[in-house]
DOGUNU-59640 format. One record per residue (C-alpha): residue number from 0; x, y, z; residue in one letter. Coordinates in nm, 2 decimals, m for minus. Layout:
BEGIN
<i: NUM; px: X; py: Y; pz: Z; aa: a>
...
***
This chain:
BEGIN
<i: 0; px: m7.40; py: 10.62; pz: m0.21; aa: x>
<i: 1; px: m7.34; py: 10.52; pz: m0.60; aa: x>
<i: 2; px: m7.41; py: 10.89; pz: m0.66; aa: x>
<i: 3; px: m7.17; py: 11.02; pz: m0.44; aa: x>
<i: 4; px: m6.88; py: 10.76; pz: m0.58; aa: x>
<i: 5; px: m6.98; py: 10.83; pz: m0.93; aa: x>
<i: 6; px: m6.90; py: 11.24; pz: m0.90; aa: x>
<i: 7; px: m6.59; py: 11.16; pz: m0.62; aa: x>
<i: 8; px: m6.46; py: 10.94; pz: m0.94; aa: x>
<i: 9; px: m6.53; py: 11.21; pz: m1.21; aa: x>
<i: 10; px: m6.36; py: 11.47; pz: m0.97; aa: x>
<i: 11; px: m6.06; py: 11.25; pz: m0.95; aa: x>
<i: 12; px: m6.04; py: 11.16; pz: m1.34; aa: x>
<i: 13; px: m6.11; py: 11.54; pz: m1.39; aa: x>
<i: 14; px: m5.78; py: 11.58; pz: m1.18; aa: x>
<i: 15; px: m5.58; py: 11.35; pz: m1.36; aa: x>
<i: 16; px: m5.67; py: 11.45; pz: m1.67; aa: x>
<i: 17; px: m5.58; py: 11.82; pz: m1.59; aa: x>
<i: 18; px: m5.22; py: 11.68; pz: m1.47; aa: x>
<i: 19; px: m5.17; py: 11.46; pz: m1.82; aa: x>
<i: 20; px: m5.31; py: 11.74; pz: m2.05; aa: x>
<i: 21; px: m4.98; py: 11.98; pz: m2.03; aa: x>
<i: 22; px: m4.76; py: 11.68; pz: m2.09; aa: x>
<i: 23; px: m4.98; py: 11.53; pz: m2.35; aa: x>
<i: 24; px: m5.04; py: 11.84; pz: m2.54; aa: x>
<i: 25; px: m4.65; py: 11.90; pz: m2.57; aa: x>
<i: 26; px: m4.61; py: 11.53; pz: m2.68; aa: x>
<i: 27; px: m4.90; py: 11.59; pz: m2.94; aa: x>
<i: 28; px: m4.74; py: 11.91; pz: m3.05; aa: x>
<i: 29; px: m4.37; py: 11.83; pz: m3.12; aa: x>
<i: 30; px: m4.36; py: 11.40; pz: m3.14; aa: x>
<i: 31; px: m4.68; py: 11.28; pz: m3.31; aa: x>
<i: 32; px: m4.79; py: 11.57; pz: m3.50; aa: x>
<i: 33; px: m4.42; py: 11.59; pz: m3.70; aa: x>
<i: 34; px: m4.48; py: 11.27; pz: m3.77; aa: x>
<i: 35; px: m4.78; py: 11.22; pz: m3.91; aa: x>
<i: 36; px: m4.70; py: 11.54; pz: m4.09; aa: x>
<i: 37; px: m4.38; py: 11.40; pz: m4.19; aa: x>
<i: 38; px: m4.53; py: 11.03; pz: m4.34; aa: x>
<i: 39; px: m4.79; py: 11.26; pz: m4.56; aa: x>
<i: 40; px: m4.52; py: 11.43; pz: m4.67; aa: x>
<i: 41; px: m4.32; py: 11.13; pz: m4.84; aa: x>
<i: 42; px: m4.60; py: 11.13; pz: m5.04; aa: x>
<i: 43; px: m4.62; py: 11.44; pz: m5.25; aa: x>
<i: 44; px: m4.33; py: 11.66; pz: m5.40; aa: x>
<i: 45; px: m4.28; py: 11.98; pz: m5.19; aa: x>
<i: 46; px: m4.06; py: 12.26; pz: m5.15; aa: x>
<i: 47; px: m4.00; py: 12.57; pz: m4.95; aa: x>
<i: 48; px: m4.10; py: 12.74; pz: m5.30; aa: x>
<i: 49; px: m4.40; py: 12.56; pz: m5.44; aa: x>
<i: 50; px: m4.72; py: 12.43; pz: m5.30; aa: x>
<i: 51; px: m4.74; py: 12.03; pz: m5.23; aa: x>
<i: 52; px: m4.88; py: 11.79; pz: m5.51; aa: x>
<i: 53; px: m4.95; py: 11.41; pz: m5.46; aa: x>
<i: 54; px: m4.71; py: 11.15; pz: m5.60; aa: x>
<i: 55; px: m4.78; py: 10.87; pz: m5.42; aa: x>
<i: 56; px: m4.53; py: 10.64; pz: m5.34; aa: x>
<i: 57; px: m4.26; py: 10.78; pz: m5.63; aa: x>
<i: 58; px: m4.00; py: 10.90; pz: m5.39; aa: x>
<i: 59; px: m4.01; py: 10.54; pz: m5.21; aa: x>
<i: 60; px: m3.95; py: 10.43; pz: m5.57; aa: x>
<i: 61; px: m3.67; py: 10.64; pz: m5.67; aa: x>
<i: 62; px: m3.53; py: 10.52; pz: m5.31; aa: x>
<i: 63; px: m3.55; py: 10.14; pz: m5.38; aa: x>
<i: 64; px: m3.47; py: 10.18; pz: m5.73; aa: x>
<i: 65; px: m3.25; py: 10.47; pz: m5.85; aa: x>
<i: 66; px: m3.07; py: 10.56; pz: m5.50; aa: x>
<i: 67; px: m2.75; py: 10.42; pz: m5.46; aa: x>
<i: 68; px: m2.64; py: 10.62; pz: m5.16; aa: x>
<i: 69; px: m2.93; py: 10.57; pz: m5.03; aa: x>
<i: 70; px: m2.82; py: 10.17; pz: m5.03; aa: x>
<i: 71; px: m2.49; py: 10.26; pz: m4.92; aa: x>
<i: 72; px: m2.60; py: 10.45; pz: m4.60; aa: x>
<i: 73; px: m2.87; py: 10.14; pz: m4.54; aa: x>
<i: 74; px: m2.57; py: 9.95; pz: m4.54; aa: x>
<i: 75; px: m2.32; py: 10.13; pz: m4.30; aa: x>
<i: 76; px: m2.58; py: 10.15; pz: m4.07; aa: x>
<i: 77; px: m2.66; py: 9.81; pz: m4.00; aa: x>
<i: 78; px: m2.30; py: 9.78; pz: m3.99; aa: x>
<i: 79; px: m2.32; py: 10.01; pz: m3.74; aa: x>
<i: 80; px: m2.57; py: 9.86; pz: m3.56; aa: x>
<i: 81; px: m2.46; py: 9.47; pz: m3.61; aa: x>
<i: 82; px: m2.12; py: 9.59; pz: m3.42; aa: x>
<i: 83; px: m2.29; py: 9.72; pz: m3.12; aa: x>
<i: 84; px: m2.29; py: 9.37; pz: m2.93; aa: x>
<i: 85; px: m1.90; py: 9.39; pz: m2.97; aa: x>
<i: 86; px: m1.91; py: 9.70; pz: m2.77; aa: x>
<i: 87; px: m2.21; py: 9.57; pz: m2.53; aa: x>
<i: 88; px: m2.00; py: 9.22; pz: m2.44; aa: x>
<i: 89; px: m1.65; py: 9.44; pz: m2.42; aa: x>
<i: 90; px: m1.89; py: 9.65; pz: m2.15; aa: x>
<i: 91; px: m1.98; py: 9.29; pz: m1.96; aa: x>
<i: 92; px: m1.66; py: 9.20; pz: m1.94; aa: x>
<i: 93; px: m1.54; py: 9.52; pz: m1.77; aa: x>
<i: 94; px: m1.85; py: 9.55; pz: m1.56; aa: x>
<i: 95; px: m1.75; py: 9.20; pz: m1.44; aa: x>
<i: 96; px: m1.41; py: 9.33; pz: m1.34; aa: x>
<i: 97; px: m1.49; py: 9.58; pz: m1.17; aa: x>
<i: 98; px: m1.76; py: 9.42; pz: m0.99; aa: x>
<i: 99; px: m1.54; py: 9.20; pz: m0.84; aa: x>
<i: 100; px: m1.30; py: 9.24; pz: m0.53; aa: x>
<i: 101; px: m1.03; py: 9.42; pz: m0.75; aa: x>
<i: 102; px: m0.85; py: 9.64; pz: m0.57; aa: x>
<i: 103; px: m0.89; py: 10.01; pz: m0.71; aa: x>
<i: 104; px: m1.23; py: 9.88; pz: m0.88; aa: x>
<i: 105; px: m1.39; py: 10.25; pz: m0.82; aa: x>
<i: 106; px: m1.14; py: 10.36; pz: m0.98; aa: x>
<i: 107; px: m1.14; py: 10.22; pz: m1.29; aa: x>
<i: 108; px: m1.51; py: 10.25; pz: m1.33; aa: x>
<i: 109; px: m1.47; py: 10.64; pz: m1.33; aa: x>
<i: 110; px: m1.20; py: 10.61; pz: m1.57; aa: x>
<i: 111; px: m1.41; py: 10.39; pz: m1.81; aa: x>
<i: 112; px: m1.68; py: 10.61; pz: m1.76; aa: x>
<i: 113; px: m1.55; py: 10.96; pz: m1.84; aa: x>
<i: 114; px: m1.57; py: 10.96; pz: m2.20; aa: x>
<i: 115; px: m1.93; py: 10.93; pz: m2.19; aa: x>
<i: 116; px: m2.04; py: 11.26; pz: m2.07; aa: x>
<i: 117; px: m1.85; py: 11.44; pz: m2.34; aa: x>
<i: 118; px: m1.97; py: 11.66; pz: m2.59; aa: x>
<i: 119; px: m1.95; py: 11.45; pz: m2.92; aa: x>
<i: 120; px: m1.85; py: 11.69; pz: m3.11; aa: x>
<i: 121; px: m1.52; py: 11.68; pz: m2.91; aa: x>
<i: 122; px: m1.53; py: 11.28; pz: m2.89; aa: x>
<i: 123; px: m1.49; py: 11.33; pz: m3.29; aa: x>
<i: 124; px: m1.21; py: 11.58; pz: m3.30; aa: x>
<i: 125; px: m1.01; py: 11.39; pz: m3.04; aa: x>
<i: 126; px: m0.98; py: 11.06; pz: m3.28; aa: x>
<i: 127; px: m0.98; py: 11.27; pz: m3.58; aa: x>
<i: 128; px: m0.64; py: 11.35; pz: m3.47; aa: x>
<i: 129; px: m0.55; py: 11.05; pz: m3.33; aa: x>
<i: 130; px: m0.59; py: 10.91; pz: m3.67; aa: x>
<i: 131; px: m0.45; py: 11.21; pz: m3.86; aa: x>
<i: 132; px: m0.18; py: 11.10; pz: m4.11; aa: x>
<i: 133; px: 0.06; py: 11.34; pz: m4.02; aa: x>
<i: 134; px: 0.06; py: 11.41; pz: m3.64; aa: x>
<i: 135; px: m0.18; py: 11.17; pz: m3.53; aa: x>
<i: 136; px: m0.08; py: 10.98; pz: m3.25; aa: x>
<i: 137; px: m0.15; py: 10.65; pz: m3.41; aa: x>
<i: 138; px: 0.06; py: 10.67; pz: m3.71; aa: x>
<i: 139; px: 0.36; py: 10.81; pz: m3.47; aa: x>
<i: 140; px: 0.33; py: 10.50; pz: m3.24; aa: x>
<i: 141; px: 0.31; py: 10.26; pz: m3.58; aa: x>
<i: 142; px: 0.59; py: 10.45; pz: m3.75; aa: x>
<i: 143; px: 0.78; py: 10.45; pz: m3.45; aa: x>
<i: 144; px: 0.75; py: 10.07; pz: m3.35; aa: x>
<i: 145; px: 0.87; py: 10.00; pz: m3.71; aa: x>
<i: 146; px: 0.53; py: 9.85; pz: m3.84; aa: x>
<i: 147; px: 0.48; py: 10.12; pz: m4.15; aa: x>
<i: 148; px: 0.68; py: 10.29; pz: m4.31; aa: x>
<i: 149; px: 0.44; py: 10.54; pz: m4.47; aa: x>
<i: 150; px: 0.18; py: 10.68; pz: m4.29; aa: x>
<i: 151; px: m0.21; py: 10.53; pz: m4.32; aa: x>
<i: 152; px: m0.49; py: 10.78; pz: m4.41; aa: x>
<i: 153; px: m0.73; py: 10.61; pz: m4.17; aa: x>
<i: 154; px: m1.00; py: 10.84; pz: m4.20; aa: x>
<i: 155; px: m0.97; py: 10.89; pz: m4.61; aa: x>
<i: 156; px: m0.96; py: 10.51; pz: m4.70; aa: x>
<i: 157; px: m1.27; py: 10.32; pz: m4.81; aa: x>
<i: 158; px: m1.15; py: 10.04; pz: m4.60; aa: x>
<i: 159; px: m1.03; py: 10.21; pz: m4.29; aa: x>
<i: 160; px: m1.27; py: 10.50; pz: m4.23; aa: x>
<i: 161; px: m1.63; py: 10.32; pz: m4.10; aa: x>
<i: 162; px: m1.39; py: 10.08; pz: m3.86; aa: x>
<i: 163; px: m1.24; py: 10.39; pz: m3.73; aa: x>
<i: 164; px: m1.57; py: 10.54; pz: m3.68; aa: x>
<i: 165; px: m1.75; py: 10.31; pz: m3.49; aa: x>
<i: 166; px: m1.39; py: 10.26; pz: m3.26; aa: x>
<i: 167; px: m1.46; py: 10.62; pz: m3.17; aa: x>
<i: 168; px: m1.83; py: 10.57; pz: m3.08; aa: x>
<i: 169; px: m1.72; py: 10.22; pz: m2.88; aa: x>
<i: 170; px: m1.47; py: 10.42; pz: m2.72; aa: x>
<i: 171; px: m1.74; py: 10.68; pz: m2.61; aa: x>
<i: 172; px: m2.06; py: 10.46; pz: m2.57; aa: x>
<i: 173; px: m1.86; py: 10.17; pz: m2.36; aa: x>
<i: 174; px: m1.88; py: 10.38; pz: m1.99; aa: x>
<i: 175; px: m2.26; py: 10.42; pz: m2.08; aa: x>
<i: 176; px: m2.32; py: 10.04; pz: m2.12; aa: x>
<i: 177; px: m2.08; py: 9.91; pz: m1.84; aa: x>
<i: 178; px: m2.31; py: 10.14; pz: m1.61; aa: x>
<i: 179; px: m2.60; py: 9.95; pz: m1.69; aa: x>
<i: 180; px: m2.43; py: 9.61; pz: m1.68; aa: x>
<i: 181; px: m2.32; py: 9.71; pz: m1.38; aa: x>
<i: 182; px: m2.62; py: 9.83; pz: m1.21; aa: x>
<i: 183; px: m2.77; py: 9.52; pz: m1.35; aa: x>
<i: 184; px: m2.49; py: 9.27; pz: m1.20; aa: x>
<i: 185; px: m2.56; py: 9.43; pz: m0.85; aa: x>
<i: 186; px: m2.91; py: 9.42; pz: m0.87; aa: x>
<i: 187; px: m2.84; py: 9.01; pz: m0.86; aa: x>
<i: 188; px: m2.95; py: 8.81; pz: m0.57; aa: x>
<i: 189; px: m2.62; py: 8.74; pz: m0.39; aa: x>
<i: 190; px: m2.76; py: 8.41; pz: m0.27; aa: x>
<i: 191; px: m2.80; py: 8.24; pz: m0.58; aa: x>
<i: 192; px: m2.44; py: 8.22; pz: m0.65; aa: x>
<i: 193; px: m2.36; py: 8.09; pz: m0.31; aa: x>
<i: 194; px: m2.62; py: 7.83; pz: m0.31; aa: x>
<i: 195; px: m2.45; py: 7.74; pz: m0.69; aa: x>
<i: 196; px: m2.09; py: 7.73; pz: m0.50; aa: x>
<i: 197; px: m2.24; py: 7.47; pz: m0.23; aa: x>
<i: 198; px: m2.34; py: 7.28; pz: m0.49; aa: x>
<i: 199; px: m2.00; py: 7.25; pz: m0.67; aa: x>
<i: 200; px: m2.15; py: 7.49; pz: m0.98; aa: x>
<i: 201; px: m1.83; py: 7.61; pz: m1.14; aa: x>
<i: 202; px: m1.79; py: 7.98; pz: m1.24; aa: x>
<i: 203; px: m1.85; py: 7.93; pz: m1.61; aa: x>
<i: 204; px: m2.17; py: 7.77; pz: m1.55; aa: x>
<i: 205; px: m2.26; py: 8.01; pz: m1.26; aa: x>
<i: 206; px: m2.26; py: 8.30; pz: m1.57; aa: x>
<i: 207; px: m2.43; py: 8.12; pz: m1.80; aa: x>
<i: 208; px: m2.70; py: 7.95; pz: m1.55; aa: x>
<i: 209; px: m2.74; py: 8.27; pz: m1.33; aa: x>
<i: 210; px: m2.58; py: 8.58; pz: m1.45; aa: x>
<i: 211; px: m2.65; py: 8.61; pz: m1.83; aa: x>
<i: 212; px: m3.01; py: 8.47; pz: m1.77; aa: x>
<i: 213; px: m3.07; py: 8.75; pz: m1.48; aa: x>
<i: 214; px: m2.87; py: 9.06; pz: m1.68; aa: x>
<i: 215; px: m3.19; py: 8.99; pz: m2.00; aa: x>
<i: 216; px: m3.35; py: 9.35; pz: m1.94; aa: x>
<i: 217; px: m3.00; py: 9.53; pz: m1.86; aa: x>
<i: 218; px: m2.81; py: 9.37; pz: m2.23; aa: x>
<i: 219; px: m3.19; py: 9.47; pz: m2.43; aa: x>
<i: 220; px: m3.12; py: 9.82; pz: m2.24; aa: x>
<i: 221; px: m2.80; py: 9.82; pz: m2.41; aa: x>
<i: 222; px: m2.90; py: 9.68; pz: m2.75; aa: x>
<i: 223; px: m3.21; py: 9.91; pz: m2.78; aa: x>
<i: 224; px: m2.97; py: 10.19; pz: m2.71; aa: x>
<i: 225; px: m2.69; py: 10.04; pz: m2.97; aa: x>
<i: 226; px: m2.99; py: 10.08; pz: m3.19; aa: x>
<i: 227; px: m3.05; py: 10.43; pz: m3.11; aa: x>
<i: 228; px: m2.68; py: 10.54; pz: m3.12; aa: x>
<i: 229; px: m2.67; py: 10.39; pz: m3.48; aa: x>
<i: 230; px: m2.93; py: 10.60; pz: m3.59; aa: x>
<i: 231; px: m2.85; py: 10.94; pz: m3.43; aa: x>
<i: 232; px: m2.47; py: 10.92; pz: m3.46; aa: x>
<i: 233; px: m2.51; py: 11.26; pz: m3.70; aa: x>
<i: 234; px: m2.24; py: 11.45; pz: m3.52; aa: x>
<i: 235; px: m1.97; py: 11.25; pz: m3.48; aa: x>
<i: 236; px: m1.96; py: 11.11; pz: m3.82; aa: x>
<i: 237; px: m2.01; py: 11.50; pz: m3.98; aa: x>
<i: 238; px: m1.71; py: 11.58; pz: m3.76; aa: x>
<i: 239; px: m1.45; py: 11.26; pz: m3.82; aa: x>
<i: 240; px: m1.57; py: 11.24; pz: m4.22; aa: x>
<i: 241; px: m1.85; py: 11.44; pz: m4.27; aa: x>
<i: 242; px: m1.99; py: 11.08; pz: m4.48; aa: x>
<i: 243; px: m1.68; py: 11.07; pz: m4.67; aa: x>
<i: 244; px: m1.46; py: 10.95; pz: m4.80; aa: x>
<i: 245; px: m1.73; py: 10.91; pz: m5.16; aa: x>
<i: 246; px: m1.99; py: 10.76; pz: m4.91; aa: x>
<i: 247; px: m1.83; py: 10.49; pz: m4.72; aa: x>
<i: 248; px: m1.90; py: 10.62; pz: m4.38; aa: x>
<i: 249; px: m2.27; py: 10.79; pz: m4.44; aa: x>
<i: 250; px: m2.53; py: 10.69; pz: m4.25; aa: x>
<i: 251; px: m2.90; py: 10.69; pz: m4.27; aa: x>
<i: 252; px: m2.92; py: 11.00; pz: m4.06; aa: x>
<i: 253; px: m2.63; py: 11.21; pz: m4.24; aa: x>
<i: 254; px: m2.82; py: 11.10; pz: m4.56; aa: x>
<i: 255; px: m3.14; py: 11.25; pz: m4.46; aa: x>
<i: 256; px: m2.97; py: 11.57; pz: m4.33; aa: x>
<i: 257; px: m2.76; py: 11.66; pz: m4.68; aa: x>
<i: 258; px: m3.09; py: 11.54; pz: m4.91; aa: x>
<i: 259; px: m3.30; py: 11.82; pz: m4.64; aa: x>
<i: 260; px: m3.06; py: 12.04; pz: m4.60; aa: x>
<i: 261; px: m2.80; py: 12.04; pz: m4.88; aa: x>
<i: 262; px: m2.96; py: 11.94; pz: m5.15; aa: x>
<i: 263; px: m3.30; py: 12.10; pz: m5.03; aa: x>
<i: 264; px: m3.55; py: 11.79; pz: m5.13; aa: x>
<i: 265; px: m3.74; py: 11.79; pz: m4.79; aa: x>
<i: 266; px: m4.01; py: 11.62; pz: m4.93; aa: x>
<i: 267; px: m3.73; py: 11.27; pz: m5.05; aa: x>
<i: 268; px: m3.58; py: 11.34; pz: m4.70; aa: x>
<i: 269; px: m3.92; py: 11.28; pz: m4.53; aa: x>
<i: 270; px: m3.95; py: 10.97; pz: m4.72; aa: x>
<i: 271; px: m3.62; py: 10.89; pz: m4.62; aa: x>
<i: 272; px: m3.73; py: 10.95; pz: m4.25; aa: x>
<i: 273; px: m4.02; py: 10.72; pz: m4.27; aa: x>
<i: 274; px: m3.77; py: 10.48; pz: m4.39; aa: x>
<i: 275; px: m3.56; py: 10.46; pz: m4.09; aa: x>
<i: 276; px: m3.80; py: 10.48; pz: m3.87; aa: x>
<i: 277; px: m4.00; py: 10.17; pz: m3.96; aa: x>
<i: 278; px: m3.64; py: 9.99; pz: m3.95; aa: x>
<i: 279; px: m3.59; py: 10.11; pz: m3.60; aa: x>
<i: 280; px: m3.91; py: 9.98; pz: m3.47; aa: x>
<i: 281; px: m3.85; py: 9.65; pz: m3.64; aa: x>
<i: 282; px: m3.48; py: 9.63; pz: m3.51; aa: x>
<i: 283; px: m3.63; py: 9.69; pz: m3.12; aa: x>
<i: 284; px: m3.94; py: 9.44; pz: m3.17; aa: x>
<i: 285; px: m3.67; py: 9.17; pz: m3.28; aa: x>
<i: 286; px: m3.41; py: 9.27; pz: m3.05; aa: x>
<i: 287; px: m3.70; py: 9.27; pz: m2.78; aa: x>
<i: 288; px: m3.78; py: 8.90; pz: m2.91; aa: x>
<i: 289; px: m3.44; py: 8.79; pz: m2.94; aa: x>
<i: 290; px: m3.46; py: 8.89; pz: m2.53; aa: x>
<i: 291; px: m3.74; py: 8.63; pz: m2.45; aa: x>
<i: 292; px: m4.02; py: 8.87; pz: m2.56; aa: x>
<i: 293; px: m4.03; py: 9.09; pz: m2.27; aa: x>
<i: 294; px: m3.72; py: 9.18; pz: m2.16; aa: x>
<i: 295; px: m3.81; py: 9.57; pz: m2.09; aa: x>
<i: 296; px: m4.12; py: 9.43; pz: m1.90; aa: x>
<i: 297; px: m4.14; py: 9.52; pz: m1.49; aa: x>
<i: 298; px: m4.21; py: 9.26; pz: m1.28; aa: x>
<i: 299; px: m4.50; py: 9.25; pz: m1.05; aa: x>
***
């Protein structure tokens, strides 16, 4: 009998693992081996052209040290990321409007959520013109309404040009995160806010007692995906300023992509990599924390 369960058990693992190995060769293949290849890389001064030698941790150096872009587009992107729970609470607070009885509710959801599937390339050519200094549609309304006289060069002023930016990636990003507000606010237990309304709870404390407590793993959805945006928001910033103007809108990732690409130092960019990916697994773990420690957990 133990024989018989032993081979039925190795037939089934045998099964399983024939099912895993396609996926788990891919994800060996094009995820964990760039990386790995990518971290030893950081290490040693390469190029295209010339066979790799070991330098140790000098490119980390020169980073810390002698890089002030690199600083700069460190900077912007925490930036980037510390205004992401403007656009997440802006995303509650529609969520919660259309998840009431509002009449035409559907309706508005659909509007909120179009900008979303578009191509972000066109997302950043839409509000490059919107903030275009001689036809753009902001400067006409401002002019017109009497506010300036002269138009603003929103997109070439060191003051204006990251603001702008991350308006255009809360105006594209908001559908994304009122969907999963949303979904979360339905997912609610109706009951407990009619059990609160018997009891005289007043709608202030019914959000903060019931509703914030119970959307945890929907707002650490949109945080960890705040996070991700920050990080991989390549093409809309080449588009709208292409890092410019000097460096006041580069990012991490537009960094890494002119020191690869332009400047042809793969071996600084891979270092440069490493970089922002250890900051992007610390930024989840604390945002994950900051959620009660298990916010992405399932319930069982």
């Amino acid at each position: 009998m133990t024989s018989w369960y032993q081979r039925k058990r190795t037939r089934e693992l045998a099964l399983v693992a024939c099912f895993l190995a396609p996926a788990l060769t891919i994800f060996f293949l094009y995820r964990l081996l760039p990386l790995g290849w990518n971290g030893l890389l950081s290490f040693q001064s390469w190029s295209p052209l010339k066979a790799a030698t070991w330098i140790g941790v000098d490119h980390y150096e020169e980073m810390l040290l002698d890089d002030d872009v690199f600083w700069d587009a460190l900077a912007n992107t925490l930036i980037f990321i510390g205004c992401a729970p403007i656009a997440i609470a802006l995303a509650l607070a529609i969520a919660l409007l259309v998840n009431s009885d509002l009449k035409g509710a559907a309706i508005y959801r659909t509007i909120v959520f179009l900008s979303y599937p578009l191509m972000t390339v066109a997302v950043g050519i839409i509000w490059r013109w919107l903030y275009d200094e001689r036809g753009g549609f902001f400067n006409y309304v401002l002019r017109s309404s009497g506010v300036i006289d002269q138009p603003v060069k929103f997109l070439q002023s060191f003051d204006w040009a990251l603001p702008c930016v991350i308006a255009a990636d809360f105006w594209q990003v908001l559908g994304f995160y009122m969907i999963i507000l949303l979904t979360g606010l339905q997912s609610i237990p109706q009951h407990l806010y009619e059990a609160a309304r018997v009891d005289g709870v007043p709608a202030g404390a019914r959000f903060w007692r019931i509703t914030l407590p119970l959307l945890r793993p929907s707002i650490f959805l949109c945080i960890v995906v705040g996070i991700l945006n920050s990080f991989t928001s390549f093409d809309l910033v080449y588009v709208m300023t292409n890092g410019g103007p000097g460096h006041a809108t580069e990012l991490l990732i537009t960094y890494i992509y002119k020191v690869g690409f332009g400047q042809s130092r793969f071996d600084y960019a891979a270092a440069l990599t490493v970089v922002q990916f250890l900051l992007l697994v610390v930024l989840t773990m604390l945002a994950n924390s900051l959620s009660g420690g298990n916010a992405g957990s399932l319930e069982r």
